[in-house]
C-alpha positions in Angstrom: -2.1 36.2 0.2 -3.6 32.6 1.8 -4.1 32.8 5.2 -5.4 29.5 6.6 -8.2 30.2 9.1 -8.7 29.1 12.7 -4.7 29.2 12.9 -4.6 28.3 17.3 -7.4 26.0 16.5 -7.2 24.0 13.4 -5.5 20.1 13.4 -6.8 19.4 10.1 -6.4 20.3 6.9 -6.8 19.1 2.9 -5.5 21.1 0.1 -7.2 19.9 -3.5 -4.5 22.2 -6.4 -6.7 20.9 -9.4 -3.4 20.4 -10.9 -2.1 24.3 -10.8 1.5 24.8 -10.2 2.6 25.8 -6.4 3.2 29.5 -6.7 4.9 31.9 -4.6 2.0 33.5 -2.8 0.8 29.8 -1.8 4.0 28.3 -0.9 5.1 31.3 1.2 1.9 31.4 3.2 2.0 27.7 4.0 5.4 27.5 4.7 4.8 30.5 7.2 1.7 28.6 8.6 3.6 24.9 9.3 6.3 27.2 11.4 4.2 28.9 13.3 0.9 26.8 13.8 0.5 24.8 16.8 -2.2 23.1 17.0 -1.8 21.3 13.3 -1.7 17.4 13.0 -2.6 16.5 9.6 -1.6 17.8 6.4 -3.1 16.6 3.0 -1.9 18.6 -0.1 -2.4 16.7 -3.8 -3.0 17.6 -7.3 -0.3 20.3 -7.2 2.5 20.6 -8.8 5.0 21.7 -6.3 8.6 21.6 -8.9 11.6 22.2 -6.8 10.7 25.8 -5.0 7.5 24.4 -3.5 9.2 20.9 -2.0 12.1 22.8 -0.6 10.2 25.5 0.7 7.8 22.5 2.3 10.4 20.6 3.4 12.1 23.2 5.6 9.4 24.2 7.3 7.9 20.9 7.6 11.7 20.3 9.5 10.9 23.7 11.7 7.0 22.1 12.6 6.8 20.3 15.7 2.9 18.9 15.8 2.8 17.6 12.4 2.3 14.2 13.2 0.4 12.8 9.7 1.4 14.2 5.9 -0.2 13.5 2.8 1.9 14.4 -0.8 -0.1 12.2 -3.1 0.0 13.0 -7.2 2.3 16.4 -6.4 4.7 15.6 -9.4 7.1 14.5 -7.1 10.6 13.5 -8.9 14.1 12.2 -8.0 14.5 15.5 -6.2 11.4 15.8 -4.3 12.5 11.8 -2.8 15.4 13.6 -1.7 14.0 16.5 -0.6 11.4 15.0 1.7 13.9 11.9 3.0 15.7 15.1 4.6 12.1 15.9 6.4 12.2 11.9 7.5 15.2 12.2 9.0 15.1 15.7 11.0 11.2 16.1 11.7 11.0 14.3 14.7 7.0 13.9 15.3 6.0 12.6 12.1 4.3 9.5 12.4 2.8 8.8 9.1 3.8 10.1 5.8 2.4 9.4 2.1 4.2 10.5 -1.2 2.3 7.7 -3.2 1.0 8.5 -7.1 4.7 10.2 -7.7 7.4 9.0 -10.5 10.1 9.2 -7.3 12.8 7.2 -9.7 15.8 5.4 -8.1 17.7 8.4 -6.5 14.4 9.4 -4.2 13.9 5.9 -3.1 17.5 5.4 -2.3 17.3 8.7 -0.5 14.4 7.2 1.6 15.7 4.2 2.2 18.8 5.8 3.4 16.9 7.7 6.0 14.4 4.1 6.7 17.5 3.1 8.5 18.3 5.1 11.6 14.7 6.5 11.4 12.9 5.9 14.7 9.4 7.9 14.9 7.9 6.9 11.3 5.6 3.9 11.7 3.3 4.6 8.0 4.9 5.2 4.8 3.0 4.9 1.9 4.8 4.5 -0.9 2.1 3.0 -3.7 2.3 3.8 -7.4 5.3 5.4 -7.4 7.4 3.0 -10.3 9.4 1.4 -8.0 11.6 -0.6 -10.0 13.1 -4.1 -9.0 16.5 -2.1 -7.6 14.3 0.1 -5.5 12.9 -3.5 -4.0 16.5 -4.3 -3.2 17.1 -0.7 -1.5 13.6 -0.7 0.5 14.9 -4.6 1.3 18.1 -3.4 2.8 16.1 -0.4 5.0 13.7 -2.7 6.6 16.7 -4.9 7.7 17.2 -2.2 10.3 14.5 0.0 10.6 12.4 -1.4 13.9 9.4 0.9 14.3 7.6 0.8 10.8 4.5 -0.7 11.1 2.8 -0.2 7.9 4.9 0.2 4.5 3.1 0.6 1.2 5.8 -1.2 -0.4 8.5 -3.5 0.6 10.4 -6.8 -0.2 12.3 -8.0 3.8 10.0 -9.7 5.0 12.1 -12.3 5.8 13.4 -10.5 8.7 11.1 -7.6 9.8 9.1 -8.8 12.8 7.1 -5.4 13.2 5.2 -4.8 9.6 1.4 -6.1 9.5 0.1 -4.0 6.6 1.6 -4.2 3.3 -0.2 -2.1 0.0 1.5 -2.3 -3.0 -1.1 -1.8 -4.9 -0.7 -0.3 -8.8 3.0 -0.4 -7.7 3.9 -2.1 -11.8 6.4 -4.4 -9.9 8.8 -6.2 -12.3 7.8 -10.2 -12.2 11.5 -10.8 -10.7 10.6 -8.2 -7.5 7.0 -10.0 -7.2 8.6 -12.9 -6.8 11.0 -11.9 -4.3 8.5 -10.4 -2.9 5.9 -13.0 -2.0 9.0 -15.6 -1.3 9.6 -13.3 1.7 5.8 -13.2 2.1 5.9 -16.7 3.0 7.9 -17.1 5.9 6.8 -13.5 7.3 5.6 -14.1 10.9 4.1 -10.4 11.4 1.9 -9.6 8.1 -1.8 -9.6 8.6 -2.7 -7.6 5.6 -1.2 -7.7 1.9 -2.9 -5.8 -1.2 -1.0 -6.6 -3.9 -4.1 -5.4 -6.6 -3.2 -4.0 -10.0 -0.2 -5.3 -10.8 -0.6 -8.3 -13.3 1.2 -11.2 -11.9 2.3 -13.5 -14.1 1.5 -17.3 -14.1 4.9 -18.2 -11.5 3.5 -15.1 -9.3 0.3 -17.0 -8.7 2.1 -19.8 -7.8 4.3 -18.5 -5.4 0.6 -16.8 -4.1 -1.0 -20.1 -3.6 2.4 -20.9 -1.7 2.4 -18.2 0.6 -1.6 -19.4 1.3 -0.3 -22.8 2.3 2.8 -21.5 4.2 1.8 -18.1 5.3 0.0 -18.3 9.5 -0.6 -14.5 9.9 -2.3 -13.7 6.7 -5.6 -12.6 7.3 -6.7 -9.9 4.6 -5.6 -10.6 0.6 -6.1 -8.1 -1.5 -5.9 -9.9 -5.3 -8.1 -7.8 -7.4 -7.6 -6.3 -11.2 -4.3 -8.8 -11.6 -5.6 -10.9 -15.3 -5.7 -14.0 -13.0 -7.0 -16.4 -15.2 -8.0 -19.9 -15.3 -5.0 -22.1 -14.0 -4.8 -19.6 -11.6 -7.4 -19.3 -10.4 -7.7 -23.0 -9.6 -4.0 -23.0 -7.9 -5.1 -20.1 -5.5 -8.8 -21.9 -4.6 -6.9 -25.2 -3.9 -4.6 -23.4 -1.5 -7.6 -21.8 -0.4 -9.0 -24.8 0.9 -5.8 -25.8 2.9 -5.3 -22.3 4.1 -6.5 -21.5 8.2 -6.1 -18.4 8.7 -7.7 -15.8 5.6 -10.2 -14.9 6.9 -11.5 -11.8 3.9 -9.8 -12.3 0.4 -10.8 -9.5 -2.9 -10.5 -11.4 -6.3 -12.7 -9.2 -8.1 -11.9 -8.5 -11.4 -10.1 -10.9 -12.4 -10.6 -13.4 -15.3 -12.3 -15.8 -13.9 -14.8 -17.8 -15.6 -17.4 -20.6 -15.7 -14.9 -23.4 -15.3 -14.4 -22.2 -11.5 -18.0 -22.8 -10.2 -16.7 -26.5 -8.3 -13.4 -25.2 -7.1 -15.2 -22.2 -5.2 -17.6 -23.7 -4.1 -15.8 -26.4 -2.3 -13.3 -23.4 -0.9 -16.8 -22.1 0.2 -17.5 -26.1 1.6 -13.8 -26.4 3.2 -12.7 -23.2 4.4 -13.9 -22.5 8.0 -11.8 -19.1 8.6 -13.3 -17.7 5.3 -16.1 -14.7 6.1 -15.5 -12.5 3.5 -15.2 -13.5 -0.7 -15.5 -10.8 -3.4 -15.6 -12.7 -6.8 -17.7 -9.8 -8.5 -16.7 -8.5 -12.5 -15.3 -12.0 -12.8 -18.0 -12.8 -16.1 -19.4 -15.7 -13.6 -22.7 -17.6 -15.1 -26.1 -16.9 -13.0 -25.4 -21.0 -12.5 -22.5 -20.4 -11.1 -23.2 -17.1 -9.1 -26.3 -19.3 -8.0 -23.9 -22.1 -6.8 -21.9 -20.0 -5.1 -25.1 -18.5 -3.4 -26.0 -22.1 -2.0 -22.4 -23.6 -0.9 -21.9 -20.1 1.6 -25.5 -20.6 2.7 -24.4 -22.6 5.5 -22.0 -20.5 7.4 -23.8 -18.2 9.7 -21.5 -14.9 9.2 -20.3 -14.6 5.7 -20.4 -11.9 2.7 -20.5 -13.3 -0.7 -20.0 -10.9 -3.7 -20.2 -12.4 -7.3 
C-alpha cells in the first residue's frame, strides 16, 4: 500500500505513472491522503492512466480537500468523462486556485462541462487547457464562460476577448485550432484591452491567420510577449508580421523560431531591428537564415543597448 511520506509536513508533490494504469492500491491511498492531509498545496500527477475509477475516486476527495490550492492532470487519458468528472471538482472545491488538465482528448461534452462550471466559478484564476482538441464549438462554449466568469486571470485557451477585462496570459499552444476559431480568435485578440501575453505556437495558421496577426500587432496596446513559433509561417508572412512589427509600440519579446523563413527576409528584419524601439527580445533561430543574413541581423541590433538576438 502507498503511503506518502512527511504526511503533517509535505505541500508538494509530483507523481510520474510511466504510463501504468491507476490501480486500486494507488488510487485508494491517494484518495485517503488528499482527505486527510493538511498541509498539501500542490498536486502534480501525469503519465497515468486514471479511466473512470481513478478520476472519480480523485475527484471526490479532491472535493473533501481543503488546502489544495494548485492541481496538475496533464497526459492522464482524460476523456469526455474525466471533463465532467473534474468540472464537478471546479465547482465544489472551494481553494483551488490553479488547475491543468492539458495533453487530454477532453471532446465536446468535458469542455462544455467546464465551461458550464467557468461561469459561476469564483476561486479559479489558472486553467490550463492546451492540447486538448478543442474543436471550433468548444471556442464558442469557452467564449460564452468567459462572458461571465470575472476572476480568471490566466486561461490556456480561450476566444472572448472582446469582453473579458481580467485575462493577461493566453497559451494555446499545440491546441490544432480550426482556421475559422483562429480567426475568431485573434479578431477578439485585437480589441482586448487586458492581454499581455499570447502563445499561439504549434498550430499552423494559415495565410488569413497571419493577416489578422499582423492586425492585432497594429491594433493590439497591451501585447507585450508573442509567442509565434513552429506555425509554417512562410514568406508573405513573414513580411506582413515584420511590417506590423515596425508600426507596433508595445512588443516588447516576440519567438518566431522555426518557422519558414528564409533569405528573402534579411531587409525586412533588419529594419524591424532599425524601427522598433520597444523590441528587446527576437528569436529567429531554425529559420534556414544565410550567415549574410544572420550577420545582418547581428549588425542592425548592435545599436540598442539591451537586446537578445537569436538567429
Amino acid at each position: 500500500m502507498l503511503s506518502l511520506p512527511l504526511e503533517k509536513r509535505l505541500k508538494e508533490l509530483e507523481f510520474n505513472g510511466g504510463g501504468s494504469a491507476l490501480g486500486y492500491p494507488l488510487r485508494k491511498a491517494l484518495s485517503d491522503e488528499l482527505c486527510k492531509n493538511n498541509t498539501l498545496i500542490s498536486l502534480s500527477i501525469f503519465n497515468l492512466r486514471l479511466e473512470a475509477r481513478g478520476e472519480k475516486a480523485l475527484a471526490k476527495a479532491l472535493i473533501q480537500n481543503t488546502t489544495l490550492t494548485s492541481l496538475y492532470l496533464s497526459n492522464n487519458h482524460l476523456c469526455a468523462l474525466g471533463g465532467k468528472t473534474f468540472a464537478e471538482v471546479i465547482r465544489k472545491n472551494k481553494t483551488l486556485i490553479s488547475l491543468s488538465l492539458s495533453n487530454n482528448r477532453l471532446k465536446i461534452e468535458g469542455i462544455q462541462s467546464i465551461s458550464n462550471e467557468l461561469k459561476n466559478n469564483k476561486t479559479l484564476i489558472s486553467l490550463n487547457l492546451s492540447n486538448t482538441h478543442i474543436d471550433y464549438e468548444g471556442v464558442k462554449l469557452l467564449a460564452e464562460a468567459l462572458r461571465m466568469n470575472t476572476t480568471l486571470k490566466s486561461l490556456n485557451f480561450a476566444k472572448v476577448l472582446r469582453v473579458n477585462t481580467t485575462l493577461i496570459s493566453l497559451n494555446i499552444l499545440s491546441c490544432k485550432l480550426f482556421h475559422d476559431a483562429n480567426e475568431i480568435l485573434l479578431e477578439a485578440i485585437c480589441v482586448n484591452s487586458a492581454l499581455i501575453l499570447l502563445d499561439i505556437s504549434n498550430n499552423k495558421l494559415k495565410p488569413r491567420n497571419e493577416q489578422m496577426l499582423a492586425k492585432l500587432l497594429r491594433m493590439n496596446y497591451t501585447l507585450t510577449i508573442l509567442d509565434l513559433s513552429c506555425n509554417e509561417i512562410g514568406v508573405k508572412g513573414g513580411r506582413e508580421l515584420a511590417n506590423a512589427l515596425c508600426e507596433n509600440n508595445m512588443l516588447t519579446c516576440l519567438n518566431f523560431s522555426n518557422n519558414s523563413l528564409g533569405s528573402k527576409h534579411q531587409k525586412i528584419f533588419a529594419e524591424v531591428l532599425r524601427n522598433n524601439n520597444t523590441l528587446t527580445y527576437l528569436d529567429l533561430s531554425y529559420n534556414s537564415l544565410s550567415t549574410r543574413v544572420k550577420n545582418t541581423l547581428a549588425i542592425a541590433s548592435s545599436t540598442k543597448t539591451t537586446f537578445t538576438l537569436l538567429t
